[in-house]
C-alpha positions in Angstrom: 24.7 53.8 -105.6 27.4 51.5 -104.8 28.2 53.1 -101.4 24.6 52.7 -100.6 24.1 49.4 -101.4 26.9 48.6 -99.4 26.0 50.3 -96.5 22.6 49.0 -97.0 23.8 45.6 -96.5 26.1 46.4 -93.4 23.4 47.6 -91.5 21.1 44.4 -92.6 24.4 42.1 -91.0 24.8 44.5 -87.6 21.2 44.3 -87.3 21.0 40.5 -87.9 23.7 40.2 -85.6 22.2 41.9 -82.9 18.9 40.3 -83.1 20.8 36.6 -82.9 22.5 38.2 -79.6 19.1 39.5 -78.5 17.5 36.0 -79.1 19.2 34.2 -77.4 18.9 36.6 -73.8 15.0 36.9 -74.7 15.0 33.2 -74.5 15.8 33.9 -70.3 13.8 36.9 -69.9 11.1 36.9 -67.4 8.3 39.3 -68.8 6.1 39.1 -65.7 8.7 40.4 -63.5 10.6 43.1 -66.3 8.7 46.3 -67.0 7.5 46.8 -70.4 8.7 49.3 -73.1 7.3 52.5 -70.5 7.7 54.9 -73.5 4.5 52.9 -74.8 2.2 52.8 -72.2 0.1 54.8 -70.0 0.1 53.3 -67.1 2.1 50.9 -65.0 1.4 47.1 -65.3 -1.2 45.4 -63.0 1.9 43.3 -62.1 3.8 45.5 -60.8 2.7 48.2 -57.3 4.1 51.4 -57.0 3.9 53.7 -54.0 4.5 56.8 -51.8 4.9 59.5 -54.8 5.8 57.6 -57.3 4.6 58.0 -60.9 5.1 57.5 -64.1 5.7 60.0 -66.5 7.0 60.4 -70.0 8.1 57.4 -70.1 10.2 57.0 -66.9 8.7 56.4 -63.0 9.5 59.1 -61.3 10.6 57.9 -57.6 10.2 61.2 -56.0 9.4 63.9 -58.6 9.1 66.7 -56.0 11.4 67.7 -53.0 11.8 65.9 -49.6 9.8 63.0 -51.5 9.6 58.9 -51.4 8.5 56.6 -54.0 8.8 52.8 -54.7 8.1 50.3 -56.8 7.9 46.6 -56.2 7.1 43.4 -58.6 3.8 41.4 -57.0 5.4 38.4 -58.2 8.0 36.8 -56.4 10.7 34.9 -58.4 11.5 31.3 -57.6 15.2 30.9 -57.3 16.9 27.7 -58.6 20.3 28.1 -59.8 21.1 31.2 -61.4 19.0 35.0 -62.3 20.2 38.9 -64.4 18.3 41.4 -63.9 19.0 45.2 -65.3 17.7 48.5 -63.8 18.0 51.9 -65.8 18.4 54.4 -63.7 19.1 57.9 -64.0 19.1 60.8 -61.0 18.5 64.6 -62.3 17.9 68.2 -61.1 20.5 67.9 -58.0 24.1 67.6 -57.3 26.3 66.7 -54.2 25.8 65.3 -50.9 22.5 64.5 -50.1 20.9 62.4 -47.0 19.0 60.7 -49.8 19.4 57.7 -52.0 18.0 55.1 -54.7 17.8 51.1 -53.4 17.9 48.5 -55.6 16.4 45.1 -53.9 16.6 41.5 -53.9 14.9 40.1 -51.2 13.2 37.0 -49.2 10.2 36.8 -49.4 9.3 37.0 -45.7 11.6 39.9 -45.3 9.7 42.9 -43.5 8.1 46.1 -45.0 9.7 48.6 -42.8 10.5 51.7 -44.8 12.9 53.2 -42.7 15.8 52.8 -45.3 15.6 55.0 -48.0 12.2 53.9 -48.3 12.9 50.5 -47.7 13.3 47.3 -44.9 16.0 48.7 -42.3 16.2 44.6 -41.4 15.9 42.9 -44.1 16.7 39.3 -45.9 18.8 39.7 -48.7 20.6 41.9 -51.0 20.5 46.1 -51.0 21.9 48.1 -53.8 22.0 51.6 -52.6 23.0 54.6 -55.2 23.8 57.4 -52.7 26.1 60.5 -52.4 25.7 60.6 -48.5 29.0 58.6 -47.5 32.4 60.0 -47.0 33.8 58.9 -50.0 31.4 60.6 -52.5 28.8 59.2 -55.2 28.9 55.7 -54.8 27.1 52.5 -55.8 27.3 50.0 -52.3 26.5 46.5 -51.8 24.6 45.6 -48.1 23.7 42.4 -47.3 22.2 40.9 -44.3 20.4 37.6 -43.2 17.6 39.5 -40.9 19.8 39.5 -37.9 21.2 43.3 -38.0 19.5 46.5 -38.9 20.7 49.1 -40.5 20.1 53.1 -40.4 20.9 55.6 -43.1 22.9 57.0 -40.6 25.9 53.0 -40.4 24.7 51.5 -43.7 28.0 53.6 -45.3 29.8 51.4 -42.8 28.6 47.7 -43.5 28.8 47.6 -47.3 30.7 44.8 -48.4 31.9 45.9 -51.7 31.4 49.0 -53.4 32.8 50.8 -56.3 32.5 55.2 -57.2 29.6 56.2 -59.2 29.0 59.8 -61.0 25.1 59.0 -61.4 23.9 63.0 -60.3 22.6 65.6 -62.4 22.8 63.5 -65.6 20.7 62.9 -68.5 22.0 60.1 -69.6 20.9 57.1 -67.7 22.8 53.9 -65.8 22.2 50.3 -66.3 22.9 48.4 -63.4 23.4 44.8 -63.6 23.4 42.0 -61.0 23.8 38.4 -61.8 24.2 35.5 -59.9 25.5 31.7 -60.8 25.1 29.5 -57.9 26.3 26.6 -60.2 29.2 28.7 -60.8 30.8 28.3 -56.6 28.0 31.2 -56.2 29.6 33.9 -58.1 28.0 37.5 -57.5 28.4 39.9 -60.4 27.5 44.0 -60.0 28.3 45.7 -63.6 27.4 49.4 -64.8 27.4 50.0 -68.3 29.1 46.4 -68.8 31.7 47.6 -66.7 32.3 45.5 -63.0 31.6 46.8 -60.2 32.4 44.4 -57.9 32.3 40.6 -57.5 32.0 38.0 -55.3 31.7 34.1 -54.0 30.9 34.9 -50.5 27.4 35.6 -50.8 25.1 32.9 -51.4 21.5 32.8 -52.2 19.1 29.5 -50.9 16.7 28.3 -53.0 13.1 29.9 -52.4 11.0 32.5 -53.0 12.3 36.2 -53.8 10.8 39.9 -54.6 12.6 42.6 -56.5 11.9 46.5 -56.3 13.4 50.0 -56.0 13.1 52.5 -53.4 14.3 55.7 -53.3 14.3 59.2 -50.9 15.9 62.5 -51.3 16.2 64.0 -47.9 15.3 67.6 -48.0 16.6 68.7 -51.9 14.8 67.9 -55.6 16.9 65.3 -56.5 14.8 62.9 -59.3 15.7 59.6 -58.6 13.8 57.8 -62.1 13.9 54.6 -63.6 13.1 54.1 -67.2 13.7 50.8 -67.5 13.7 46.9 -65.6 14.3 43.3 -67.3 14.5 39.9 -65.4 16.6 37.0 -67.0 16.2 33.4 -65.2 19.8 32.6 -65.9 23.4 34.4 -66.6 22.9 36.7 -70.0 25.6 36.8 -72.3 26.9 41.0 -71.0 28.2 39.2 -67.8 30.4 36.8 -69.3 32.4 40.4 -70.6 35.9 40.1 -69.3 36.8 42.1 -66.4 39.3 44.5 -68.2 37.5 47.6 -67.6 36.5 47.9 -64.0 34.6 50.6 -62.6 37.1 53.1 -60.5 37.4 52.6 -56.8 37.9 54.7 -53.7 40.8 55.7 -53.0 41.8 57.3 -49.4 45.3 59.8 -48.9 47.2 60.5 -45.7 48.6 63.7 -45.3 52.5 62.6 -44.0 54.7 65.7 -42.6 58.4 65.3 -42.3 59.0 66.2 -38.7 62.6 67.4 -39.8 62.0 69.5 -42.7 58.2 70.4 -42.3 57.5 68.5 -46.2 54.1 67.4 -46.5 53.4 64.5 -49.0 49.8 62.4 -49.8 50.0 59.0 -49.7 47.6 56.8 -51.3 45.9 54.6 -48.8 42.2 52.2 -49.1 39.7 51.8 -46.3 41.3 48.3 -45.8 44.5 49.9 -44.8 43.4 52.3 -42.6 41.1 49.7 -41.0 43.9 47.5 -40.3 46.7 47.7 -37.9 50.6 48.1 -38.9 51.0 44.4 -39.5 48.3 44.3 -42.3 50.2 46.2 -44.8 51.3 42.4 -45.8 48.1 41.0 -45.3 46.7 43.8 -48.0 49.3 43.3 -50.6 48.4 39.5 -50.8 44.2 40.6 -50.3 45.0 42.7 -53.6 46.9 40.1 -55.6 44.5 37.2 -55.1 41.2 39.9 -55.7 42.9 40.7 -59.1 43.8 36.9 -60.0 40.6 35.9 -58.8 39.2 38.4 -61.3 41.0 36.9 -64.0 39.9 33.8 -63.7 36.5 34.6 -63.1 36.3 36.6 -66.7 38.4 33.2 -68.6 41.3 36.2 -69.1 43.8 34.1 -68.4 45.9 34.1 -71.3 48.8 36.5 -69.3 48.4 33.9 -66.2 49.2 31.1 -68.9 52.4 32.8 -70.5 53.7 34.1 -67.0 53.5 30.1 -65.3 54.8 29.3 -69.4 57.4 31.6 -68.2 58.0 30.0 -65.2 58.4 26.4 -66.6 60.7 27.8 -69.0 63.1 28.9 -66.1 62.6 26.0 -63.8 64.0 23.8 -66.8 67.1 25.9 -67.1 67.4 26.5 -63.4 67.8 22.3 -63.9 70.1 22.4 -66.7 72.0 25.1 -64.5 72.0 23.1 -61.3 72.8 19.5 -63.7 76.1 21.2 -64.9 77.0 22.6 -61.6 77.2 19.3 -60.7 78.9 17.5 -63.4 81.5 20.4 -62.7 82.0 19.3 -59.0 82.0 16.0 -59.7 85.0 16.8 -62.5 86.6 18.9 -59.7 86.8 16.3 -57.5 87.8 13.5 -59.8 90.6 16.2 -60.7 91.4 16.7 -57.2 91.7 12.9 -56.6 93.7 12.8 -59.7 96.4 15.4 -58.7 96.7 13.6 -55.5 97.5 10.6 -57.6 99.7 12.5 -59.3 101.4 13.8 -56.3 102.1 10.5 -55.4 103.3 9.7 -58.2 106.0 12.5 -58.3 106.7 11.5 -54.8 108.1 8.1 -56.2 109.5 9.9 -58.5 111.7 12.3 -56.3 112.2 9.7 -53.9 114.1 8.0 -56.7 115.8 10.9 -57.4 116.9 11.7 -54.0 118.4 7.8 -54.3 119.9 8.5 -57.1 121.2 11.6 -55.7 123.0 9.0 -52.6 124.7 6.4 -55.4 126.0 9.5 -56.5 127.4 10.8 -53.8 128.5 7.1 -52.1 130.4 7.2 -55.8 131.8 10.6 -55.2 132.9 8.8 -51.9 134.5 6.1 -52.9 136.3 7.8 -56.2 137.5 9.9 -53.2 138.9 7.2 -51.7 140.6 5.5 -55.0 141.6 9.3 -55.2 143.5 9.7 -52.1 144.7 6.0 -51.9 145.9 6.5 -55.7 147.7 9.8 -54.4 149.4 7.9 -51.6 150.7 5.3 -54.1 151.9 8.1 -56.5 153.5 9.5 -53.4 155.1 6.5 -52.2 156.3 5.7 -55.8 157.5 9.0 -56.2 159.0 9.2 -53.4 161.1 5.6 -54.0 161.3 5.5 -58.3 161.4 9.1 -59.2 157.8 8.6 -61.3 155.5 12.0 -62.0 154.6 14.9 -59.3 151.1 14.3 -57.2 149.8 17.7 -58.4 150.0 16.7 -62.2 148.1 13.5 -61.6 145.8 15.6 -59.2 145.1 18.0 -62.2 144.6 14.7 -64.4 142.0 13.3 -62.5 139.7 16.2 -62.0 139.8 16.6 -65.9 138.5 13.4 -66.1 135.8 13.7 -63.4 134.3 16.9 -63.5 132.8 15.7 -67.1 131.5 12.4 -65.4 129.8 14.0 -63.0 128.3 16.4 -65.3 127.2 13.8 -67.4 125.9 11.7 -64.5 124.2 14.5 -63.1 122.5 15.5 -66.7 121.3 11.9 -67.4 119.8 11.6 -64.0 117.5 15.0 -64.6 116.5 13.6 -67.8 116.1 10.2 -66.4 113.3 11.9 -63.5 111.8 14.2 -66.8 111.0 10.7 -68.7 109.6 8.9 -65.6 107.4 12.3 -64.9 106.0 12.4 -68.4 105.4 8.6 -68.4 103.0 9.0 -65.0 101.2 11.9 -66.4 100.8 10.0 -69.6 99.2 7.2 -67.4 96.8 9.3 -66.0 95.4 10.9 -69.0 
């Protein structure tokens, strides 16, 4: 009982919830262009004209219900462009699968654009914007984006070669239908938004969209097979609903293109991933396509607000600017110590040069003194020898050995006093420096 009750009350909140979400997109909805509920009616609106074999059935227009068939269906009312429109097609495609010269358009066009039905059913030169669902390219099931101004027609034969975005698309053979969603925010530097199932196709702020008048419709052919191209269901919003404002974490899969490289030396093949951008290019725009890539994906990020890792990586980057300062501050604080150290030991050098010059001076007294007490030596020895020689006093060699006693130990003690004299006036001009 408990459980119930509980689960009772859950569903009232979830389905609360969803009807405030829904509100507030009804509030944009444009009922005279958006089909009603077809699972409730008979037959189509008075507003809207269907053609060729189209019909509707069970709840679903049926584009071409039989093989090698057509079918459209256009709105009668144009829509007035101001500043900004959503509008969601459900489509599915059943009873076929795999390449086909057929295809399902999706339109949004001038007013004056002609009624050609050359293109899958629809304008070949047209005004405006073509969504084309097709399997007929050489990259596979695809949903493409054409536009075109009225100055260049296409053919179903090049229109696989002037799409200016597109993104893969498994629509064939499946029962469970897409919703493809195209919005567009002139207010917001003209941003162009394709989604399927709330998941991006592409985007864009190239294209731009005057003011004026506009019609919106579907075409659709499928060659020679029985391929069902149906839609079940079409709303118009005069502004941006709330599913395009979904971030852009979950994009739809792209293309992808591999060349087969063989080793000419060994014979070893290997694939290489490469995009139509790349093999359009020449060898210089391998560059060019590495910085295409990195400014598509950071333009994506800004255009969904997910920039929360763009804030911590330029965090990041602040961060290591202010130690790369601090790092470069120290580095020079250091040479500026290394060269007030340098300057100092040239002081210092200096200073021991005074300092063994006066040693080297001391060095002469000493040995003018060892001169001169040479001298007194040999004039005391010629004395000794004269007075020896006339009074009978002592012999030369014992005053000789005498006198050598004596100054040996002066000299050493000369010699010893002077070292520590230079010691003391080395330490005193260090101690001046410090």
């Amino acid at each position: 009982m408990i459980f119930s009750t509980f689960l009772s009350i859950a569903c009232l909140f979830i389905s609360s919830l969803g009807h405030t979400v829904d509100n507030s997109d009804s509030n944009l909805l444009d009922e005279g262009l958006s089909l009603p509920d077809l699972v409730q009616v008979n037959n189509l609106p008075a507003t809207w004209s269907s053609g060729e074999s189209a019909k509707l059935v069970e709840g679903r227009v049926m584009l071409t219900p039989n093989k090698a068939s057509k079918g459209s269906l256009w709105a009668k009312k144009d829509y007035s462009l101001s500043k900004s429109f959503s509008l969601e097609w459900t489509v599915r495609s059943v009873n076929y699968e795999g390449r086909s010269k057929g295809g399902m358009a999706l339109w949004f066009l001038a007013s004056q654009s002609p009624a050609d039905k050359a293109l899958f059913n629809g304008p070949s030169n047209f005004d405006g914007l073509q969504l084309l669902i097709a399997n007929g390219g050489e990259l596979g099931p695809m949903l493409r984006g054409q536009l075109n101004d009225g100055t260049d027609s296409f053919t179903e034969e090049n229109v696989f070669d002037k799409s200016f975005a597109s993104c893969l698309l498994a629509y064939q053979d499946s029962t469970v239908p897409l919703t493809i969603r195209l919005a567009y925010d002139s207010s917001d530097d003209h941003l162009l938004k394709v989604q399927v199932d709330n998941r991006v196709c592409f985007q864009t702020r190239k294209a731009m969209f005057p003011q004026g008048q506009y019609k919106i419709g579907v075409t659709a052919s499928n060659g020679d097979n029985n391929e069902s191209f149906e839609v079940l269901e079409f709303k118009f919003f005069d502004g941006i609903v709330e599913d395009v404002l979904i971030p852009n974490v979950n994009p739809m899969e792209q293309p992808r293109l591999l060349t087969r490289i063989v080793n000419g030396n060994t014979g070893e093949e290997e694939l290489v991933e490469k995009t139509p951008f790349e093999v359009s290019g020449n060898a210089d725009s391998m560059t060019n396509f590495e910085l295409f890539k990195k400014l598509n994906k950071l333009e994506g990020k800004v255009l969904a607000n997910d920039i929360g890792e763009l804030s911590e990586t330029v965090t990041h980057l602040v961060a290591m600017q202010k130690e790369q300062i601090k790092k470069i501050d120290h580095l020079v604080s250091l040479i500026d110590s290394l060269t007030s150290a340098k300057n100092k030991d040239k002081d210092l050098s200096a200073a021991e040069d005074d300092t063994f010059q006066d040693f080297f001076n001391l060095n002469r007294k000493l040995e003018t003194l060892l001169s001169e007490q040479e001298k007194i030596r040999e004039a005391t020895k010629n004395n000794i020898i004269y007075n020896a020689n006339n009074s009978g006093g002592p012999h030369i060699d014992d005053v000789v050995r005498k006198l050598t006693m004596w100054l040996i130990p002066l000299v050493i003690i000369m010699m010893v006093m002077a070292y520590y004299t230079f010691r003391i006036r080395q330490d005193i001009v260090k101690t001046k420096l410090l």
